[in-house]
N, C-alpha and C positions, 0 to 999 in steps of 0.2 A: 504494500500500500504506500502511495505518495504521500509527502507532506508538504504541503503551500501554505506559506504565513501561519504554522503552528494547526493548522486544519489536513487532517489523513483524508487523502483522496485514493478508491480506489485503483489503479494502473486498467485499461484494457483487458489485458489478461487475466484478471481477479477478475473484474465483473464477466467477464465469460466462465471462468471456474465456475461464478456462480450460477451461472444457466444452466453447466450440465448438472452440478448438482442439481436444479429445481425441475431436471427433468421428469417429466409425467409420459402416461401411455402413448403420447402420440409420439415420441421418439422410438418405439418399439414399431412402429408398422411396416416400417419394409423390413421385418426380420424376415420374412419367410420368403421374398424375394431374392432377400442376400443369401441363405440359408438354401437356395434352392441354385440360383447362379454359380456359389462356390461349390457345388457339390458335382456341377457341370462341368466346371473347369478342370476340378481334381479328378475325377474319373477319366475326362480325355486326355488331359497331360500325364496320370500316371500312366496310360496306357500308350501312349504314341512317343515321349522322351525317356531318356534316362536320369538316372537321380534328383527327380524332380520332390520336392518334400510337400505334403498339402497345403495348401492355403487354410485358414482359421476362419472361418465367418466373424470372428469377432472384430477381425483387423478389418475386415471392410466396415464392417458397423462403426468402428470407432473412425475411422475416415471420414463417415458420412453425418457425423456426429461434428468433427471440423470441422467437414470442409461446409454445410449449411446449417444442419439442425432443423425440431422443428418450430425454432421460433422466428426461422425465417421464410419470406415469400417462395424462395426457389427449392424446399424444402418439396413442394408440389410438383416441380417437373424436374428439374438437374440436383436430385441429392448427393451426385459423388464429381457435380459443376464439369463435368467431360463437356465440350459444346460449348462454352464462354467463347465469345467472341476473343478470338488472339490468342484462343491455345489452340495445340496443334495436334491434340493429342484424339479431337474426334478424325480428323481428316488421315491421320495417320492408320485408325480401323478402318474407315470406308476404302481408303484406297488399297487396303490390305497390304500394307509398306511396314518396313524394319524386321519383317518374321511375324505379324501378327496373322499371318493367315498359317503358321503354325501352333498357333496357340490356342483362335478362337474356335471352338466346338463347330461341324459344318452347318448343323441348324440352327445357330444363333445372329451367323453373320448377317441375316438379313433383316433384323432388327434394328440394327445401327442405324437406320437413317433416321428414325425417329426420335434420335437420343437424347436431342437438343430439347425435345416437351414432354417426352416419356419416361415416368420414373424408373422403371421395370428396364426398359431398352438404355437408359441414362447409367445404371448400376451393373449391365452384362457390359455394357462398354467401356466403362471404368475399370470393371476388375480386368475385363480383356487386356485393357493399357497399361496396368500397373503391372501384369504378367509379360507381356509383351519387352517392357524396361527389364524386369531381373531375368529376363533369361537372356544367356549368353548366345549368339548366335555365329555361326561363320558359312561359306561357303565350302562345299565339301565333296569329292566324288561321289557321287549315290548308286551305286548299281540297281538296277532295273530288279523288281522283286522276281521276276516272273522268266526272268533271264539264265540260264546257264552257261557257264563257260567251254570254249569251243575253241578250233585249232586254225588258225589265218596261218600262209606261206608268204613269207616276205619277197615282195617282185622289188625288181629296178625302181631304184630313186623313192623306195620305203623308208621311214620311220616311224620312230614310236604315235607322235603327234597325229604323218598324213595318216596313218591304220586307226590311229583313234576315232579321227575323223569318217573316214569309210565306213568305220565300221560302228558308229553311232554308240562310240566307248569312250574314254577317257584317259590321257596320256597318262594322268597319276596313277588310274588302275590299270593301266598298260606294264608298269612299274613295278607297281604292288605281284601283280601274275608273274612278273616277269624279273625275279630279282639277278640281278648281275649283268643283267642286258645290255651294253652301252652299244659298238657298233654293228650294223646289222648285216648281214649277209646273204646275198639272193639263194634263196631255197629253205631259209632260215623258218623253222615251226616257233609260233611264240603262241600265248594261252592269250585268249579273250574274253569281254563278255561286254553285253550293255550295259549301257550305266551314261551319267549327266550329270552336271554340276548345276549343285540347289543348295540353299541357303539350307540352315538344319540347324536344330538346337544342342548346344554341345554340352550345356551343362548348366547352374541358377544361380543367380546370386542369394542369399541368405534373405525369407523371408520375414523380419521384421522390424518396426518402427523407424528404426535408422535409415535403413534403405529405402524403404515407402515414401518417407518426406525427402531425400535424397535424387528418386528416381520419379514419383508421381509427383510431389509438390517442385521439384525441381530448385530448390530454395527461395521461391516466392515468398513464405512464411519464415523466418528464422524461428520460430516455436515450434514447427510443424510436430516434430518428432514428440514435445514435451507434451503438446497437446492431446496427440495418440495415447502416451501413455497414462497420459492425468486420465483422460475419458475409460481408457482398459481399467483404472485402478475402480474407477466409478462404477463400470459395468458390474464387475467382481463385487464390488459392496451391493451393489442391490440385486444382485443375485441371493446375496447370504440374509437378506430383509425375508 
């Protein structure tokens, strides 16, 4: 709390503590939205990446709890603010850019364009975006699932790259098949197989607080983090009410 000419005044920050304290049911309604999105994401990212660790329904709750609340207007259409004029962060779902179209569930994607007025479509593409940042992503050889590996003879003026190309494979996994290969020689047997280069998830960053207001808030907020965890502390107490 401030002090001005011998008068405590409270700071911003305090009088928001004390909203979420004086939170009432209407902060509880989109539990089962959030409750129901993160259980979407975790099901299709544990099954399609590796070491991917669940996401918390609480940690969006306590985001949405930031980032509007429901004592304010846009608590009604942008609870988790995805869509604000001069973030980037809806345009980057719709045009399915950075790896978010490894992330998002394939029945969900078409929800996004409504996210700007929709609270439901507002919170799939929020948690979409905040997953989207901690996952790590690169571009990577992928072989063709459906592909087997098969036997090419090396003709005149071959290499690794032109038989990649020919043969709708990839000079790395040309490599990988082929270890010790360096010059080629006509009549030469090398192993191949399909495969393309596609962006892929390679592994996550740590989901919690830190990273969330790090990677979603982007440090617009310098509280962000402290705020997440004031609200989790809150949630926990009035759970044990």
């Amino acid at each position: 709390m401030a002090t001005h000419g011998g008068i405590r005044h409270r700071t911003p920050f305090e009088s928001w503590q004390e909203g979420i304290d004086r939170a009432d049911s209407r902060w509880d309604a989109y539990d089962n939205i959030i409750r129901s999105t993160v259980d979407q994401y975790n099901a299709h990212l544990m099954r399609t990446t590796q070491g991917y660790f669940p996401l918390d329904w609480k940690l969006v709750k306590a985001m949405a709890w930031t980032e509007t609340g429901a004592a304010r207007p846009q608590w009604a259409t942008k609870p988790l603010q995805i869509g604000n004029a001069g973030d980037p962060g809806l345009q980057v779902m719709l045009r399915r850019e950075e790896g978010s179209d490894l992330i998002v569930p394939p029945t969900m994607h078409v929800s996004f364009i409504s996210a700007a007025s929709n609270p439901r479509a507002n919170i799939e593409a929020g948690v979409g975006y905040l997953l989207t940042k901690l996952a790590n992503t690169s571009i990577r050889s992928v072989p063709e699932p459906s592909s087997q590996v098969y036997q090419v003879t090396v003709k005149a003026g071959d290499s690794l790259s032109k038989i990649a190309r020919s043969e709708g494979s990839t000079e790395e996994l040309m490599k990988q098949l082929n270890p010790g290969v360096h010059g080629l020689t006509i009549g030469q047997v090398l192993k191949c197989r399909k495969a393309s280069m596609r962006r892929v998830v390679t592994g996550w960053k740590f989901i919690n607080t830190s990273n969330i207001a790090r990677y979603y808030n982007g440090g617009g907020d310098p509280k962000y983090r402290e705020k997440l965890d004031f609200v989790l502390r809150a949630l926990e107490r009035r759970r044990k009410q």
